[in-house]
C-alpha positions as CSV (number, residue, x, y, z in Angstrom):
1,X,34.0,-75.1,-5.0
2,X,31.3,-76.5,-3.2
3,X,27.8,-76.9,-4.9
4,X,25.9,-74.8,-2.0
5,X,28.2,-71.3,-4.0
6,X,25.6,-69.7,-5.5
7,X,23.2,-70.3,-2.8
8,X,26.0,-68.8,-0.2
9,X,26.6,-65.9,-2.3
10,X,22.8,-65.2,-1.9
11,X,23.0,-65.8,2.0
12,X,25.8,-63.3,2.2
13,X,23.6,-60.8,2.0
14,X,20.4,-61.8,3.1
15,X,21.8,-63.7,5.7
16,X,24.7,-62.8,7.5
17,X,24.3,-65.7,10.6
18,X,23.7,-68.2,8.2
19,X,26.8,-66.9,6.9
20,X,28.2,-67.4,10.4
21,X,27.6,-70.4,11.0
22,X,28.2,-71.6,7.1
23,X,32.1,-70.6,8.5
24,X,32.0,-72.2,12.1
25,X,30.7,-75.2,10.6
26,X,33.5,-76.0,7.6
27,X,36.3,-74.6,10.3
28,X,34.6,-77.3,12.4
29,X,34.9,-80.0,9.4
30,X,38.3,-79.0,8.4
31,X,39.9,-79.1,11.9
32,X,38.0,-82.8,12.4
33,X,39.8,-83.7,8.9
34,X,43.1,-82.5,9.2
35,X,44.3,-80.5,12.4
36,X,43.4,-76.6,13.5
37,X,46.8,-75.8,12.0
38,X,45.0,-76.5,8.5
39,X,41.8,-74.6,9.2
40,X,42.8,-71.4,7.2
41,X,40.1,-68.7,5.3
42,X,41.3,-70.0,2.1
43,X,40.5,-73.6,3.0
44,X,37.2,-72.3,4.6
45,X,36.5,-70.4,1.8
46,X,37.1,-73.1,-0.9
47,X,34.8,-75.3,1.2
48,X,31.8,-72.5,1.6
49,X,32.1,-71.1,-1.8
50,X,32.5,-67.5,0.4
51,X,35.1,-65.4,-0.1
52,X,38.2,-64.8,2.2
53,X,36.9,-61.0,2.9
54,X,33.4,-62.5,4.0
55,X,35.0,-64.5,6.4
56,X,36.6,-61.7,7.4
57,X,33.7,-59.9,7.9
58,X,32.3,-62.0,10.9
59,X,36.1,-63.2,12.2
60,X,39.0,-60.8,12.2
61,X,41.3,-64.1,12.7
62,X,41.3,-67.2,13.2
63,X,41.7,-66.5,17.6
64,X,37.8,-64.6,17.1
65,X,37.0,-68.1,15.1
66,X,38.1,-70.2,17.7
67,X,36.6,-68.2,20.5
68,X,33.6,-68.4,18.4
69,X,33.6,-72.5,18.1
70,X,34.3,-72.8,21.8
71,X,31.9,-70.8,22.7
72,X,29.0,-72.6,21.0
73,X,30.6,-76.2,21.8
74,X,30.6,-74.9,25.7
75,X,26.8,-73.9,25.0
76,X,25.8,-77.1,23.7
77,X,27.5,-79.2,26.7
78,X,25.0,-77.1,29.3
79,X,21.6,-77.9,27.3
Protein backbone atom coordinates (compact mmCIF):
# COMPACT_ATOMS: atom_id res chain seq x y z
CA UNK A 1 0.00 0.00 0.00
CA UNK A 2 1.40 3.18 -0.84
CA UNK A 3 2.37 5.75 1.94
CA UNK A 4 0.02 8.62 0.44
CA UNK A 5 -3.26 5.84 2.08
CA UNK A 6 -4.29 7.60 4.78
CA UNK A 7 -3.94 10.90 3.14
CA UNK A 8 -6.13 9.41 0.06
CA UNK A 9 -8.66 8.10 2.32
CA UNK A 10 -9.04 11.75 3.56
CA UNK A 11 -9.18 13.08 -0.18
CA UNK A 12 -11.98 10.71 -0.96
CA UNK A 13 -14.16 12.64 0.62
CA UNK A 14 -13.01 15.98 0.66
CA UNK A 15 -11.73 15.72 -2.68
CA UNK A 16 -13.29 13.77 -5.25
CA UNK A 17 -10.94 15.31 -8.38
CA UNK A 18 -7.98 14.87 -6.54
CA UNK A 19 -9.36 11.48 -6.25
CA UNK A 20 -9.57 11.62 -10.07
CA UNK A 21 -6.75 12.31 -11.01
CA UNK A 22 -4.92 10.22 -7.93
CA UNK A 23 -6.54 7.16 -10.48
CA UNK A 24 -5.62 8.71 -13.99
CA UNK A 25 -2.23 9.28 -12.81
CA UNK A 26 -1.24 5.44 -11.27
CA UNK A 27 -3.41 4.01 -14.58
CA UNK A 28 -0.89 6.34 -16.33
CA UNK A 29 2.25 4.79 -14.34
CA UNK A 30 1.07 1.33 -14.48
CA UNK A 31 0.38 1.26 -18.30
CA UNK A 32 4.16 3.07 -18.72
CA UNK A 33 5.48 0.01 -16.48
CA UNK A 34 3.88 -2.93 -17.73
CA UNK A 35 1.25 -2.63 -20.69
CA UNK A 36 -2.72 -1.33 -20.58
CA UNK A 37 -3.51 -4.99 -20.36
CA UNK A 38 -2.04 -4.73 -16.65
CA UNK A 39 -3.68 -1.46 -15.68
CA UNK A 40 -6.57 -3.16 -13.68
CA UNK A 41 -8.67 -1.38 -10.28
CA UNK A 42 -6.94 -3.78 -8.13
CA UNK A 43 -3.45 -2.78 -9.44
CA UNK A 44 -4.71 0.98 -9.34
CA UNK A 45 -5.96 0.50 -6.12
CA UNK A 46 -2.94 -1.18 -4.52
CA UNK A 47 -0.88 1.76 -5.93
CA UNK A 48 -3.46 4.70 -4.58
CA UNK A 49 -4.28 3.13 -1.35
CA UNK A 50 -8.17 3.70 -2.78
CA UNK A 51 -10.45 1.14 -2.91
CA UNK A 52 -11.77 -0.76 -6.05
CA UNK A 53 -15.42 0.81 -5.43
CA UNK A 54 -13.83 4.40 -5.31
CA UNK A 55 -12.47 3.85 -8.49
CA UNK A 56 -15.50 2.88 -9.48
CA UNK A 57 -17.09 5.74 -8.49
CA UNK A 58 -15.42 8.14 -11.02
CA UNK A 59 -14.84 5.17 -13.94
CA UNK A 60 -17.45 2.55 -14.52
CA UNK A 61 -14.59 0.64 -16.55
CA UNK A 62 -11.65 0.70 -17.64
CA UNK A 63 -13.07 2.12 -21.54
CA UNK A 64 -14.49 5.52 -19.21
CA UNK A 65 -10.67 5.39 -17.78
CA UNK A 66 -9.14 5.32 -21.02
CA UNK A 67 -11.48 7.88 -22.62
CA UNK A 68 -10.53 9.79 -19.56
CA UNK A 69 -6.50 9.60 -20.18
CA UNK A 70 -6.94 10.40 -23.77
CA UNK A 71 -8.83 13.07 -23.29
CA UNK A 72 -6.43 14.93 -21.00
CA UNK A 73 -3.23 13.75 -23.07
CA UNK A 74 -5.19 15.32 -26.30
CA UNK A 75 -5.69 18.51 -23.99
CA UNK A 76 -2.18 18.88 -23.15
CA UNK A 77 -0.84 18.47 -26.85
CA UNK A 78 -3.11 21.85 -27.78
CA UNK A 79 -1.67 24.18 -24.88
Amino acid sequence: MDNNSSNNAYNRKKEPELNKQLIIDAATEIGAETDWHQVTFQAIADKTGLSKGGIIHHFRNKEELLDELMSQSLSELTY
